[in-house]
C-alpha positions in Angstrom: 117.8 82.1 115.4 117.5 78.5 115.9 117.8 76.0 112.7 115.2 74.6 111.4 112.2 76.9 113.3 113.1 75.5 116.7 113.3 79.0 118.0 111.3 78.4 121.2 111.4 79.8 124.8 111.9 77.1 126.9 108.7 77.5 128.2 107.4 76.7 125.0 109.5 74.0 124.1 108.3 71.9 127.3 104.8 72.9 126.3 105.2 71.8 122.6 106.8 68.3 123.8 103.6 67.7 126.3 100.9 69.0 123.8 102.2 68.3 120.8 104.7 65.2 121.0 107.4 67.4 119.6 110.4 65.7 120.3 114.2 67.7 118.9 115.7 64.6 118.5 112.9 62.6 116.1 113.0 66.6 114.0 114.7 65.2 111.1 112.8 61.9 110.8 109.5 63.7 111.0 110.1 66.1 108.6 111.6 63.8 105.9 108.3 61.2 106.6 106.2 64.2 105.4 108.5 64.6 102.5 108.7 61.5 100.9 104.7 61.5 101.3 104.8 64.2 98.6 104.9 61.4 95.8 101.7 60.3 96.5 100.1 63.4 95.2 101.7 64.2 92.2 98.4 66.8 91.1 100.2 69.6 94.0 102.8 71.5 93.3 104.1 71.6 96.6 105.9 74.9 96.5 107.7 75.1 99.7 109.3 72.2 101.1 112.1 73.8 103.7 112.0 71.8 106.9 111.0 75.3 109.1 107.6 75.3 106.7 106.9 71.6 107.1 107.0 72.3 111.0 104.5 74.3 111.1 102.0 71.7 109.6 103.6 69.0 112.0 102.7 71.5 115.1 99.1 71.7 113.9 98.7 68.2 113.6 100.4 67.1 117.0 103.3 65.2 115.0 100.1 63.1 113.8 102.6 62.3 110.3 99.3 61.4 107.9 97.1 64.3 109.3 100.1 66.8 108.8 100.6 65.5 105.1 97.0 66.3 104.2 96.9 69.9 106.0 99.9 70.3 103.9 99.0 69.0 100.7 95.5 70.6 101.6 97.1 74.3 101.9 98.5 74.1 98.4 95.8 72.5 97.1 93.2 75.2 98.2 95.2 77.7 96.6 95.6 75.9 93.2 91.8 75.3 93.2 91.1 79.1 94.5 93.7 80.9 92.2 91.2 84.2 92.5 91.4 84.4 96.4 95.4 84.6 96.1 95.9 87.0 93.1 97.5 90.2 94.1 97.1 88.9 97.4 99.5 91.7 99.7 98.7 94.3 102.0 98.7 97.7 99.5 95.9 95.5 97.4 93.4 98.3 97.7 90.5 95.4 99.1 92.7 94.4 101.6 94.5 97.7 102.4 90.9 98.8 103.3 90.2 95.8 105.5 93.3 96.0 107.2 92.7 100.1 108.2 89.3 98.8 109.1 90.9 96.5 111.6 90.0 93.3 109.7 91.5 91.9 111.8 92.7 93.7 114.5 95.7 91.9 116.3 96.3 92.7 120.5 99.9 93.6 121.3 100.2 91.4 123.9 99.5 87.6 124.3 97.4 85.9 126.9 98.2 83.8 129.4 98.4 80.7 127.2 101.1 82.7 124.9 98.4 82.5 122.2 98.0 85.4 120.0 94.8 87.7 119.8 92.9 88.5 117.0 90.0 90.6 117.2 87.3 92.0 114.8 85.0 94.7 115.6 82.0 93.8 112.9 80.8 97.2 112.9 83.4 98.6 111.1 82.6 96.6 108.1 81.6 99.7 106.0 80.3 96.8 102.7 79.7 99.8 100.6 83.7 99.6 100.1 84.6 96.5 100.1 83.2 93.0 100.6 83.4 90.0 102.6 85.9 88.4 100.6 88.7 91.3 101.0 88.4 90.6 105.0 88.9 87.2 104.3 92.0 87.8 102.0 93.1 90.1 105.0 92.8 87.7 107.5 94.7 85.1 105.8 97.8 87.6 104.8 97.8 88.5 108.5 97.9 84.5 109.5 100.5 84.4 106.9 102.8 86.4 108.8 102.0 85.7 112.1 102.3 81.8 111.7 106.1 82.7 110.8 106.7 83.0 114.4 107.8 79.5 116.3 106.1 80.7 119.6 102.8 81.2 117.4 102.8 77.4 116.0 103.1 75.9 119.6 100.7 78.5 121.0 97.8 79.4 118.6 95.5 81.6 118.2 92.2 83.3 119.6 89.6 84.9 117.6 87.7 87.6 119.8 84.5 89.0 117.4 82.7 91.7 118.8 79.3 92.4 117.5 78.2 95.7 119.1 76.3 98.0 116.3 76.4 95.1 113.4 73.3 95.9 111.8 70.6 93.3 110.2 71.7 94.8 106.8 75.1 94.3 107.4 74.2 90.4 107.7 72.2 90.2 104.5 76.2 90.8 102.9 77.3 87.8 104.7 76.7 84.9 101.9 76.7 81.3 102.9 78.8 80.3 99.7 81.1 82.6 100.8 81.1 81.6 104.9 81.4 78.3 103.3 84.8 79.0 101.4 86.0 80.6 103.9 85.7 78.0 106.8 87.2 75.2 104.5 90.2 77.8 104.5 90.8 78.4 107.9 89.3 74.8 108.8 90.9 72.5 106.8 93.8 74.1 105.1 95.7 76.5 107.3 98.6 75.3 109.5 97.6 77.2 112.7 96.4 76.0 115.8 92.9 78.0 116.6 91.7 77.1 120.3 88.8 79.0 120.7 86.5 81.3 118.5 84.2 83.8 121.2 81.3 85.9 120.1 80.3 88.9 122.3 77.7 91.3 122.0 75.8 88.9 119.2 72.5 90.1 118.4 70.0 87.1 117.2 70.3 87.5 113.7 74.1 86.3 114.4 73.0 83.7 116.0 70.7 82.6 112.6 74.1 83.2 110.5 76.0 80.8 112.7 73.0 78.2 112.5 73.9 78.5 108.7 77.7 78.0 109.5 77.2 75.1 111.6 76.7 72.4 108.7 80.2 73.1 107.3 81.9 73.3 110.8 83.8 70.2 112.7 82.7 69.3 115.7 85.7 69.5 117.0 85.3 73.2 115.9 81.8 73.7 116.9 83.2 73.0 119.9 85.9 75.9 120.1 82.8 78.4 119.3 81.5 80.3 122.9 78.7 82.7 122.7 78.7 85.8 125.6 76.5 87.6 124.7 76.7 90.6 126.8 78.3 88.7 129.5 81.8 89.3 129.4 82.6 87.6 132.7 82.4 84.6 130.9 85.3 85.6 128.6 87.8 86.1 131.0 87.2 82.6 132.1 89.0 82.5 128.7 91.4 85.3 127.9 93.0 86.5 131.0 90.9 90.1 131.8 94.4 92.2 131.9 96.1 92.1 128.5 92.2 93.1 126.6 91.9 96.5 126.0 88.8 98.8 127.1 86.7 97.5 124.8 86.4 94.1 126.2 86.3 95.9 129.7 90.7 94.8 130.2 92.4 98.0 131.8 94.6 98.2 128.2 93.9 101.4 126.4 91.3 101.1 124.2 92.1 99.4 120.2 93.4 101.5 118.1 92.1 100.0 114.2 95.6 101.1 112.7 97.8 99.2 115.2 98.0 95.8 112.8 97.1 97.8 109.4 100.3 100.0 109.9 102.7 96.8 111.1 101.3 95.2 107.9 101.0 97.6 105.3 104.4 98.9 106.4 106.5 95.5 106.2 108.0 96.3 102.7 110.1 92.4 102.9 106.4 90.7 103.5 105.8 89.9 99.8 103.4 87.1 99.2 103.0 86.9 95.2 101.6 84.6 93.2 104.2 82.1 92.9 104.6 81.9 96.4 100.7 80.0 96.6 100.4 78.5 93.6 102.0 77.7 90.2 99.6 77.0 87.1 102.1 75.8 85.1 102.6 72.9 86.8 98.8 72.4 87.6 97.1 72.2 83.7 94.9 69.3 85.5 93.6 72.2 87.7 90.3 73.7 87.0 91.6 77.8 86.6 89.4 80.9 86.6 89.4 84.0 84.9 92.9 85.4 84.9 91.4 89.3 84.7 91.3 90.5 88.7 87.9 92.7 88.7 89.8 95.0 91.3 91.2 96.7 88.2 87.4 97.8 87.5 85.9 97.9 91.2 88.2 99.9 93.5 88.3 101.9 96.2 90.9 104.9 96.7 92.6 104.7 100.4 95.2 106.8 101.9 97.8 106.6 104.5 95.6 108.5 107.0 92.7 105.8 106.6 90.1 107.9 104.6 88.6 106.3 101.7 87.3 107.9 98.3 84.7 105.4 96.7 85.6 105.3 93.2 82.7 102.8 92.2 80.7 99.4 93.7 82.4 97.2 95.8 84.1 93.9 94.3 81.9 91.4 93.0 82.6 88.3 95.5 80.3 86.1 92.8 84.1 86.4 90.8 85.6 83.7 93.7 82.8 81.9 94.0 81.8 81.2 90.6 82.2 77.4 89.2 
């Protein structure tokens, strides 16, 4: 293992000097100008400051040394503000457990031809009588959490592939703007992960209305990365090379099995994110804090190791992370 998260193919390491300005020898002189910008913002408790963490928020930035300090201070600051979104926040959470046997999100085995990795959601599997929108979210971000660990990953990126097939209009009506809102600031604005391009397929209209809601809180620069197929998936393997997708997206790869990610996740017994690994309240009394009773205790949902569920009560109450 290289020092210092420099673990790249050499492929890679060409790739990340061209697009990103990465340059080995100017390593220890970018990662101490991030550093000493810490001062500056003495409200953050910045809670990891090794150089192979700092990397990864150089990477997303292209070595752009001010715009990497804010992602940075921006992913600790979104946690301190959103203390809720991050308690109990690992895989056997029963919210999240059920997301991730749902396949929210789904992750393909292989990468494309860019080396970026896959992720995929098939919306129909969103059973919201179980759990809401908010334990997706928390799933997607524990999955970015472990994925963005790999050095190949942080030069790469990612691709988001959401098929739509079979979402129903009541389905949508779960989809709450304050909550869309909350969770594009996340991924947006305070995640160190490159995402190149976002592609709906299959959308039916109503979809289309949801991302016209979307759209005020999105960057143009994002906006940008959004591509709507509809039903024609010829257009998406302008994209995402045809042969690593499975049959779903019409790719010769067997078709998804929703366990694939779940079982990698749920399984990985040394990927521990706890509270004190996002936040630290202590050190924060300046923050505004929220209720420190998690209403899973009350609202949960029964799921075993073969993927069946017993519902054991409503869903949880997504108005608990998105009260003020």
């Amino acid at each position: 293992m290289a020092e210092y998260g420099w673990d790249l193919s050499e492929d890679t390491r060409r790739k990340a000097y061209h697009e990103l300005h990465e340059i080995p020898s100017q390593r220890r002189e970018t990662i101490d100008a991030v550093k000493e910008q810490m001062e500056t913002r003495p409200d953050i408790a910045f809670l990891r400051t090794d150089d192979a963490f700092i990397i990864r928020f150089l990477r997303a930035r292209k070595y752009h040394l001010f715009e990497a300090f804010k992602l940075y201070a921006r992913y600790f600051e979104y946690r301190q503000i959103n203390q809720s979104l991050f308690k109990k926040f690992y895989a056997n959470e029963p919210g999240i457990k059920a997301a991730l046997l749902d396949g929210f999100p789904g992750v393909l085995p292989h990468r494309d031809q860019h080396g970026r990795k896959i992720l995929v959601l098939f919306t129909a599997n969103w059973d919201n009588r179980i759990y809401g929108l908010i334990s997706i979210y928390r799933a997607i971000l524990l999955t970015l959490e472990k994925l963005i660990e790999d050095d190949e990953t942080q030069v790469n990126g990612f691709v988001i592939v959401v098929d739509w097939s079979q979402f129903t209009f009541k389905q949508s009506t779960c989809i709450q703007p304050k909550m869309l809102k909350l969770m594009i600031e996340g991924l947006q604005d305070c995640f160190p992960a490159r995402f190149t391009a976002i592609h709906f397929i299959n959308q039916p209209w109503y979809i289309e209305a949801v991302f016209k809601v979307m759209k005020p809180f999105l960057k143009e620069k994002t906006k940008s990365k959004i591509h709507m197929h509809g039903n024609n998936l010829a257009t998406l393997y302008g994209h995402v090379c045809q042969e690593i997708l499975p049959a779903e997206f019409g790719g010769p790869e067997p078709s998804y099995h929703i366990h694939y990610w779940a079982k990698q996740l749920i399984g990985d017994e040394s990927f521990c994110f706890g509270d004190k690994q996002i936040y630290w309240p202590d050190h924060c009394p300046a923050i505004k804090t929220r209720s420190e009773t998690f209403p899973l205790d009350q609202y949960t949902t029964e799921v075993h190791t073969d993927g069946n569920t017993n519902k054991k009560g409503t869903q949880l109450d997504e108005e608990f992370f998105l009260e003020d």
